[in-house]
Structures are given as C-alpha cells and as structure tokens.
N, C-alpha and C positions, 0 to 999 in steps of 0.2 A: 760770377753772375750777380748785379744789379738788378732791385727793384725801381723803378721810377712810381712815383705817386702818381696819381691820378683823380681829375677833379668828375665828380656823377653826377650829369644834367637831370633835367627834368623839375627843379624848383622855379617856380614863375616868381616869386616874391624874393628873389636872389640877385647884385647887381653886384658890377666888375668894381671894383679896390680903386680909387683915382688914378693910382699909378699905370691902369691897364686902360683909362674910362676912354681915352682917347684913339687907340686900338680895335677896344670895344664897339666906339660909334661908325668909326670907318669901316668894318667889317658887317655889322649888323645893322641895318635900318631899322627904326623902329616900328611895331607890327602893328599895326590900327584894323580896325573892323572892317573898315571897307578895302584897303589892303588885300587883307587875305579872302575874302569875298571877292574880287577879281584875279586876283593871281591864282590859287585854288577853289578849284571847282566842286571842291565836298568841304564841309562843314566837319571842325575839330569832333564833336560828340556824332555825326552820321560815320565819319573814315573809324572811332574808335568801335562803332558798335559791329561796324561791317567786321574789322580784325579778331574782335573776342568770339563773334560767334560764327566765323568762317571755317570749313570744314577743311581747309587746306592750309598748311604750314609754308609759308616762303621768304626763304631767307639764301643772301643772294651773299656776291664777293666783287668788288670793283676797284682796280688801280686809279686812280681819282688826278691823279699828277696834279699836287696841290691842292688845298683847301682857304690857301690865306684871302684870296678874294670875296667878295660877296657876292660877287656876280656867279661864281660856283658851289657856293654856298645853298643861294637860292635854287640853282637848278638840280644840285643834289637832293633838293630837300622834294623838289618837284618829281623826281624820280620816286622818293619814296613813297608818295603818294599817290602815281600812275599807276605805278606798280604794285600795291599794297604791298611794301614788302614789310613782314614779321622782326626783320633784324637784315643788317648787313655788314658786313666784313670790311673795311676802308684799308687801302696801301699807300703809299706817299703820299702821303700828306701834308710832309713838310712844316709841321704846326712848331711854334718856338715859344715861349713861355713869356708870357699868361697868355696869350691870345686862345691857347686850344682850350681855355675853357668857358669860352663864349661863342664856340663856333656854332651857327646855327641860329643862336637865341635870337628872337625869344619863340621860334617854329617849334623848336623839338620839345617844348615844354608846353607849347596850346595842344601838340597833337599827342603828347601823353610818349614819346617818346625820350628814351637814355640814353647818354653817351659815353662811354669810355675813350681817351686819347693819352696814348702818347705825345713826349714833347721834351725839349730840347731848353737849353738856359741861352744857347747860341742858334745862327742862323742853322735850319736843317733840312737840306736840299738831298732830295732824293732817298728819304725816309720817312719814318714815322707811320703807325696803324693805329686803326680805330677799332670800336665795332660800338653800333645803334641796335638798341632791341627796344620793342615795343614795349610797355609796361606789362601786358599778357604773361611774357615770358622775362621782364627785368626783374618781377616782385619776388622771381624766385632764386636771384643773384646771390649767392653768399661769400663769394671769395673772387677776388682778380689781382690778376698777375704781371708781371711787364718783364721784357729782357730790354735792355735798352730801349732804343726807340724802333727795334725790330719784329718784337715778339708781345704779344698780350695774351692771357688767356680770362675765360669766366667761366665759374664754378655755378653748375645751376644743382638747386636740390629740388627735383618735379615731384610732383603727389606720387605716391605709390613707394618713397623710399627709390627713387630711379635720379640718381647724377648725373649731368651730362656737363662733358668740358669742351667750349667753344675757342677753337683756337685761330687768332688772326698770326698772319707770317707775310715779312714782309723780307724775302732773301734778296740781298743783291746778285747784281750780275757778274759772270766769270769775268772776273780778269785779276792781272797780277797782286792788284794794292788789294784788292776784296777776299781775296783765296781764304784768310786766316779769318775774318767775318764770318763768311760762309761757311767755313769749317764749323763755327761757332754756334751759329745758328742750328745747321742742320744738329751738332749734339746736344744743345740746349731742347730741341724740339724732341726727338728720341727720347732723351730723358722724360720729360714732360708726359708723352705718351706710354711710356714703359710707366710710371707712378701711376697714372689716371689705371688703366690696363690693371695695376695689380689691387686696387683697391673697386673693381668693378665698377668702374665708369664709366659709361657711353662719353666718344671722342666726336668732336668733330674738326677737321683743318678744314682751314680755307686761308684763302690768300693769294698774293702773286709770288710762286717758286723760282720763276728767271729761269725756269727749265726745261725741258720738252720731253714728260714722261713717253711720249710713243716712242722719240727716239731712244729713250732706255730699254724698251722692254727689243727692239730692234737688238741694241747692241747685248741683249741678254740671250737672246736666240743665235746668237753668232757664237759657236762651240771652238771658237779661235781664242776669244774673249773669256778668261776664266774667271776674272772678278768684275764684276760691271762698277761705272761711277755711279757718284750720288749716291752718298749713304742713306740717305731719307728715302727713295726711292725704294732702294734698297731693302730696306727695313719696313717700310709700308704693305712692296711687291710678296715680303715673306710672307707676315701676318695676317696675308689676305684683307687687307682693308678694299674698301669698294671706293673706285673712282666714278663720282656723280656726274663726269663730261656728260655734254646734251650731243647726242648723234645725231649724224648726217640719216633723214629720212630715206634717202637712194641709194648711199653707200654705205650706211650702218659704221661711218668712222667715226668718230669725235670731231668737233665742229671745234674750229680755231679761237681764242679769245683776246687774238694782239694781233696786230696788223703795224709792221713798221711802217713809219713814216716816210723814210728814205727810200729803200727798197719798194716795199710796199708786199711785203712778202708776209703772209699768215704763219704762223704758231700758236701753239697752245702753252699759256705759261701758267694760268691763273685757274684754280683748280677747288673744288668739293669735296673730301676724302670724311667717310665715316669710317666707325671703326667696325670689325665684324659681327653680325648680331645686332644690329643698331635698332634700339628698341622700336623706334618710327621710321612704319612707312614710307620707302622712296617713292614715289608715285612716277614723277617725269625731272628734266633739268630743261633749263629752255638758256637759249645765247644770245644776247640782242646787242644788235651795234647801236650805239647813245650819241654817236658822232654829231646828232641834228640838236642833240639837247645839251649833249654834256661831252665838252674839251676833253677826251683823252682818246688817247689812241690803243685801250684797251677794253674789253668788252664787258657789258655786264651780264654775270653768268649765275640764273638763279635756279634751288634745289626748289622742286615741291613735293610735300611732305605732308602726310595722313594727320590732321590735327587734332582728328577725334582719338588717337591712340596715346596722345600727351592724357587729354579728358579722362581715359578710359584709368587712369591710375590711380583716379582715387580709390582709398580706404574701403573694401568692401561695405563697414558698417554706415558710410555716405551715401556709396551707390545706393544701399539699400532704402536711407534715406529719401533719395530725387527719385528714385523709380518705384514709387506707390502705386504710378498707374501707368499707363500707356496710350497714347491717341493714334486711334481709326478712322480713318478716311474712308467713308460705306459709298463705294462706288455700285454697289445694288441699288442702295435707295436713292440713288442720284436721279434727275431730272435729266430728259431729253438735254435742254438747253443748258445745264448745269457737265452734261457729257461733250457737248460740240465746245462749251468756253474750255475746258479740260484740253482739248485733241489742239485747238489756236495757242493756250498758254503751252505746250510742249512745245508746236513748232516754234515761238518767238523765243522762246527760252531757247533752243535750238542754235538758234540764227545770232542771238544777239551775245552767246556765252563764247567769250574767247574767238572774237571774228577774225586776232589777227592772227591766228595759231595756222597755220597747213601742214602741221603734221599729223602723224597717223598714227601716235603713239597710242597702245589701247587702253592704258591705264587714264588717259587725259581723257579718252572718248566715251570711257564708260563714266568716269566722274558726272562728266556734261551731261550723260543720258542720267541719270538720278539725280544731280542737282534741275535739272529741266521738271523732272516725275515730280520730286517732292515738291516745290514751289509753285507746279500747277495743280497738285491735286489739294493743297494749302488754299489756295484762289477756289478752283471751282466744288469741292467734294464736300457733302456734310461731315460734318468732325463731330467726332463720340471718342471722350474719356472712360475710358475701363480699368479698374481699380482690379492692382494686382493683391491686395488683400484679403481676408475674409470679411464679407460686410455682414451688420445684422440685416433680417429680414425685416422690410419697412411695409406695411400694409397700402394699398393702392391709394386709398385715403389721403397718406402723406406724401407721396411721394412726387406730387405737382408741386407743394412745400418744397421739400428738398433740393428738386431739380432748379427752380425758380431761384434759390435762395442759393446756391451750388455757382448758378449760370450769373448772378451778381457779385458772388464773391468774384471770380474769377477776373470779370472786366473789371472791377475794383483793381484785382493786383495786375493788372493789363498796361494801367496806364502807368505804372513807375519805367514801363520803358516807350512812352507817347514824350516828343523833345518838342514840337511844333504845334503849331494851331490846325494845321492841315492834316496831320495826324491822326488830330484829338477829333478833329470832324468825320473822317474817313470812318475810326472807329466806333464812333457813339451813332451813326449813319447805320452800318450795319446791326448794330446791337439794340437800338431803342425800337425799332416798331414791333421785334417779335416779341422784345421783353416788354413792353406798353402794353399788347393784346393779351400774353400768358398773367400780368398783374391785375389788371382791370377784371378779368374774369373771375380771379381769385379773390381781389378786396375790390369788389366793385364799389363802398361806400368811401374808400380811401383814396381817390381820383385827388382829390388835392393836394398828394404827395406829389403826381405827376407834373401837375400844373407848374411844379417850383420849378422844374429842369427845364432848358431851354430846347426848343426842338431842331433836329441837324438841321433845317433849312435855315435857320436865325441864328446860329452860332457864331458865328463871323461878325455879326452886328452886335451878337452879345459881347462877344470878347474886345472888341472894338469902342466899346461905348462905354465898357469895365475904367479903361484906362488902368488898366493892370500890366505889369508884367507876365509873361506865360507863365511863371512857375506859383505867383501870384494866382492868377486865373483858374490856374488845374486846382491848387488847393482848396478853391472856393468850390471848385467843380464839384472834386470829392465829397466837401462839407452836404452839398446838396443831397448826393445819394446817400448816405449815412442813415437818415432819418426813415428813408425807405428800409436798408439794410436791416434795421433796429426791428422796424414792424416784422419783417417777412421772421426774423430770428423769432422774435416771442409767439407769434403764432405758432411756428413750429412745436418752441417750448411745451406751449399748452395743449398743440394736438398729444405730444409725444406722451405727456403726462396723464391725458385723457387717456389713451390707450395703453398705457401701464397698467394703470388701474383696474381698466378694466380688465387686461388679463389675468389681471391678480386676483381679480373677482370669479375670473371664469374656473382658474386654477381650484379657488377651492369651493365653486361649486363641483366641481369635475371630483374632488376625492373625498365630497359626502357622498354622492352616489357611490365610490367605489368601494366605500365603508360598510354599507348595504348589500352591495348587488357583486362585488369584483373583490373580496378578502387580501388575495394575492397580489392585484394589482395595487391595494391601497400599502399595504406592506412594504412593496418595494418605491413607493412612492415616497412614503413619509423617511423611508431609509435612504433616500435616491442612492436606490441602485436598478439596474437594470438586469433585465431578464437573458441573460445567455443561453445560448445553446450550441452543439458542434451536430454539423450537417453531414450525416455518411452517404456518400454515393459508392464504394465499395466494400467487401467486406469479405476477408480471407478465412475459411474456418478450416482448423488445422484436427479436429476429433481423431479423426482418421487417420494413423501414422501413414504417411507415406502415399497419400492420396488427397492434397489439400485440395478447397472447392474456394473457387472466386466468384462470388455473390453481389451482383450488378441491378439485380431488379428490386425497385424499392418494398415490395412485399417481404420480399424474401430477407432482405436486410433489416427489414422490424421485426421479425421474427429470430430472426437471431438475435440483434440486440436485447430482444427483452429476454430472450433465453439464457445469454451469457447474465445479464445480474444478478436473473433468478436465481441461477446455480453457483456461479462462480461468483461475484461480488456478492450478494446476500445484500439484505438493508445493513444500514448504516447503525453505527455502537456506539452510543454515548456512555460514558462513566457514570451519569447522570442521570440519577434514575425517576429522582422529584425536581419540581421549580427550587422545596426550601435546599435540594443540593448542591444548589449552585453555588456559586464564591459572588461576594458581594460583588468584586468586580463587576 
C-alpha cells in the first residue's frame, strides 16, 4: 500500500507553478465580483454564516465521471451551493497531475471551502476520489490518507475528544483485469476500518462501491449459499454498520443511485455507511437526480445529520462558559398583533422550508415544525435573557441602569455579525426608538449624545454620503455609540458606589443599636456567625421499657425537650473556671 500526496485548497493568496499555469487557466476562469454575483445567488460571508450556524449536518457522495473540465467544475461547485452541502465525497474524477490541485479555484477558497484529491502522474480514466469539507468541519482535519488513486481517508479530532474518519472509496467494477484491484481495495478498506474501530473512532464510508448491497443481503438469505461475496459487505453486514440509503416513501426500499445509460436500468451502487454507535444523529438521507445540472449518470446521495450534537462536545468547563444565561420568548406578554405575526411566520416558514421534499419522513417534519417555531417566535415574541447564575440583589433604583446599559452592550456585540448596510439598518430600526425613549428618560440633559447617531430613516444617505466602505462605516458607527456606552457605565459606577455606602452606613447603624438593645444579636454579628437551631416535629421517649410513646404535638415535644437537658444533658462544663484561666490563645 502507497500513500500519494495530496495538495489542501482553501489558500486564496496561492497560484499554480508555470509549468501547470497553463492547465490552470483552461480549467479555471477567473472569478471577478460580478461573476459570481450572477452565477451564485448567495454571497461567500451569507452561504458561510448560513453553514456555521445550521442545525443540520449534510454531507453527501457523488460519482462525478470526471472533473478535468470547467464547465463541471462550475456546476459542481453550483451543487454545493444549492445544496448547502457540509462536505462531499467525489468518485472518478479522473484528475492527473498538477491539475487536481487547482480544481475549483479560486470558488472553493471564496466560499471557505477544502479539498482533498487524488491524482495520477499519468492520464487517469476511470479513477481518482476527492472529498470537500467546509472549513466548519476542515479546521478539525488532522491526518489524511490515500490508497492509490482509489481510496482517501480524513482524520477529524471534534471537541469533546470524539474522532471521526471519513472515508471516500472509489472500487471499480467486476470484471476480469479488476478482480486483483478490487480484492485490494476491499482489504485495504477493512483494514482501515478494523484500526479506526480499535482505537474508538466514529467511521464513516462513502463512495461509489460498483455493487448492489440488496443483492448481497438476497444472496445472504439464500441457506444454499454458505459464504456470500463481497468481503466488505460482508464485514460491514457483521458489525452491524448502518446503511444511510434514502427510502422509497411507498415501498420503504432503498431508492437507486445509478441509472445506466445503455440499458437504462436502476441500481444502487453509491452508498453512506456509519459505523455502529455513531456519535451524530441520522436524521434523514435524501436521492436526487443532477442529470439537469450535472453530467453523470449517477445520483447525488445526501446524509442529514444533527449538527448541534458535533456543538454539543465541547468541554464541559466551555459549555459552562456560553451558557451563563438563557433566552425566553414570553408569549404571555405578547401583543394580540405580535400573536397573529407569530401564527403567519409559522405558516411561511411552513410553506417555504424544504418545498421540494414530499416525503413523509418524521424526523424531516418535525425538524421543519421547530425550525418554523424558533424563527417565528425570534420575529414576533418579546425576548428576556435569564442569567443562569446567582446575581447580586440590585435595588430598583439601579436597575433601569443596568438594563439600559445590559440592552447596549448587547446591540454593540450584535453587530460583529451585521455584513451589509441593510443589515445594519434593519437592526438599529428595531433597537433605536425604544432605546432613545428608555435614555432620554434617564439622562434627559445628555440628549446631545443622541444627536451624533444617525436616525434609521437617514442611514442610507448617511452611509452613502460616508464615501466609506461598510466595514469602514460600521467602525465609525460603533465609535459613535462608545461615548454613550462610557456615560450610561459611569453612572452606574456611581449609583453602585452610592449605595455601597450607604449600606455600610446602614450596617453599622443597625449593630450600635444591637450593642444596646440585642446583646446576642450584636455578638454573632461582629463574629459573623449565625444563629442555628434544629426544628423537632417528632419525638420518641423511650422511659418506659417496653412501652415507647411518639410525641407529634408541638407542646408536648417542648416539654420533653427541655425535660431531657434538664436531667439527662445537664448545663455545659467548662475546665474554665475564671476569664484569667484561659490560654492566651
């Protein structure tokens, strides 16, 4: 077994060697702004924010038949962009050296996308696997692997101490010249998964196998048949691995992911396989024919997967970190009109999530009903932060302060993810007239802070007339609120300081009176300690051999207690009979 190198995309400031530059330009066009502004319909920084904070994982597997043109180049790249897909699996791809490592560019490096390829020093027809992963989950690549130009894997180390190995397989198909190949492959791949397996490593294959696992488990059920073929299968079917095929909604079979050309006849060769126990959530697998987009005559087959359960691994002492507080959506306090925009954002959310799906899977339909909930009650429901910590108690006093000064931090740290001007208006739209009426109330003589910020209806002329760049523009934005920030802080300062004080005042007026009038209370005051006691509600008295009484009434039970001191404990013995006998201690 051979490793082949392999070159890892995603540098934008990286250009092909002279000897490739020629190769390079024929395959790749170069990418200009208005380019990809009409050929994609999402923006590189909107497709990466939608992937980092999407609640579902999707990574898919596709035989590609070829990648050396540009003209499937582009519409690969167009797939992964329809599709939001998380990572994908590539199979022939035929790449020959140096070209595989400019396939794409310079796409997969605006849209924060990595590549891994195989590749060949010679022509290589009817070979070669990739795999693309989004930076999401590329930053946590630590090791990759290659069998020839048949087999790739990637070593991912996720938070929580949890590994996972992604493996692409590109087997050929039976026949005579391939048998010793094949043989190859499938025991290079066992292997791989028997090492991953003993070192507790979440697996995943993907690829195109050239084989038709139903017909295996067919001829496994046939009791004529004592060893079935296909070792890999084989070895998969023992270990219980989970086959991700997307089923037939009517027939509950596995849905086909190759359609010959000739014949014109369905199979299934191209495949999903976790391994048992797989740390994330399967949720659905979906099949889609690309025939309209994308030249091959095999299908693209994607898994979808729980993405908040990658999330969920970090480090306890992190988690503990991020979840200080928690937000409430008080659909109590909500308005008539704030409850009908609620009931219209479910239904569109509804109508507009996954239009082209008609299946009935219920993991897909319950996703849709909570991603629908949360994103309409985000729109229409008031929102209250609730700190999972202990807070001090703040006097009512301050606490217009606090909230005011709370509710500007916040939009402050709001805008490191505002990218546009449309954004930044949408957002300072909603936030500027309740937070203008709660300040003005408050520093009614500091109105001239207000003045400096511009008002949402004039933002656009402001930004505009800047002659700034946006990122330029927000800076200046923020410098604006600062100066407000500054105030609303120091006042706090000095409320908080004021009422320090004066507790400390009240404090030790409160323990000359008890100097006076409360002896015991000032004692354990100036000792800070506090006054214990244990509360009896029953009481067993045993005097009487062989006739104990269970004393329930609180009368009854003070009178025993002090009875048992009286007689049985007695007062307390000091050794200590004067002040001068004590130990200097």
């Amino acid at each position: 077994m051979t490793d082949n190198p392999s070159i890892k995309g995603g540098n934008q400031g990286r250009h092909p060697p002279d000897s490739a530059l020629s190769v390079y330009n024929n395959i790749n066009p170069p990418l200009t702004s208005s380019f990809s502004k009409h050929c994609f319909n999402i923006s590189p920084e909107q497709h990466d924010r939608e992937l980092n904070f999407s609640n579902i994982l999707r990574l898919g597997t596709l035989n590609v038949r070829s990648l050396v043109h540009a003209s499937k180049q582009l519409n690969l790249f167009s797939l992964l962009l329809s599709h939001q897909l998380h990572g994908l699996i590539l199979t022939e791809t035929n790449l020959q050296s140096p070209a595989h490592k400019y396939v794409c560019d310079p796409y997969l490096s605006r849209y924060n996308y990595h590549k891994w390829f195989s590749f060949s020093a010679s022509a290589n027809h009817h070979a070669g696997v990739g795999i693309l992963l989004h930076s999401c989950l590329a930053m946590y690549v630590i090791k990759k692997r290659f069998h020839k130009d048949r087999l790739i894997s990637l070593l991912l180390q996720l938070p929580g101490r949890q590994n996972l190995l992604i493996i692409g397989a590109y087997v050929p198909p039976f026949g005579g010249i391939n048998n010793k190949l094949i043989t190859e492959c499938h025991s290079v791949l066992i292997d791989w998964i028997s090492s991953a397996r003993a070192s507790d490593t979440h697996i995943m294959l993907g690829g195109d196998l050239n084989a038709n696992f139903d017909s295996f488990i067919n001829i496994l059920s046939n009791d004529n048949i004592s060893t079935p073929l296909h070792p890999l299968f084989r070895y998969l079917h023992m270990h219980q691995f989970d086959d991700l095929g997307a089923l037939d909604p009517d027939t509950s079979s596995p849905l086909p992911t190759f359609k010959s050309t000739s014949s014109r006849q369905l199979s299934r060769l191209d495949y999903l396989w976790t391994s048992p126990g797989f740390f994330i959530a399967h949720l659905w697998s979906h099949v889609e024919d690309t025939l309209d987009t994308f030249n091959s005559d095999h299908f693209l087959l994607i898994g979808f997967f729980d993405f908040l359960s990658i999330r969920d691994l970090r480090a306890p002492s992190y988690l503990k970190q991020q979840l200080r507080y928690r937000t409430v959506y008080n659909v109590h306090a909500a308005l008539p009109d704030q409850k009908a925009l609620f009931t219209s954002k479910v239904d569109v959310g509804l109508r507009t999530l996954d239009l082209s799906s008609t299946t009935t899977n219920l993991n897909r339909n319950w996703h849709r009903l909570k991603t629908a909930l949360l994103n309409a009650a985000r729109t229409a429901f008031p929102k209250q932060n609730i700190s999972l910590n202990h807070t001090k108690k703040v006097s009512p006093d301050l606490q217009p302060y606090m909230h005011i000064g709370h509710k500007l931090d916040h939009y402050i740290g709001s805008l490191s993810r505002v990218f546009t001007v449309s954004e930044l208006n949408a957002s300072w739209n909603r936030f500027y007239f309740s937070f203008n009426q709660e300040f003005l109330d408050l520093f009614a003589d500091s109105s001239n802070l207000l003045n400096q910020l511009p008002p949402p209806n004039s933002l656009y002329s402001d930004f505009i007339s800047s002659d700034l760049s946006f990122t330029s523009y927000l800076a200046r934005f923020k410098s604006f609120l600062r100066p407000t920030r500054r105030l609303i802080s120091a006042k706090l300062r000095l409320e908080l300081n004021i009422e320090k004080n004066n507790a400390m005042k009240s404090a030790i007026a409160e323990r000359n009176v008890n100097f006076y009038e409360d002896k015991g209370k000032f004692i354990r005051s100036s000792l800070n300690r506090e006054k214990r006691s244990i509360v009896l509600d029953r009481v067993l008295v045993t005097d009487v051999p062989g006739k104990p009484q269970l004393l329930i009434a609180p009368d009854d039970i003070h009178k025993a207690a002090i009875k048992h001191f009286q007689n049985i404990v007695g007062p307390s013995k000091s050794p200590f009979k004067s002040l001068s006998a004590l130990p200097e201690r």
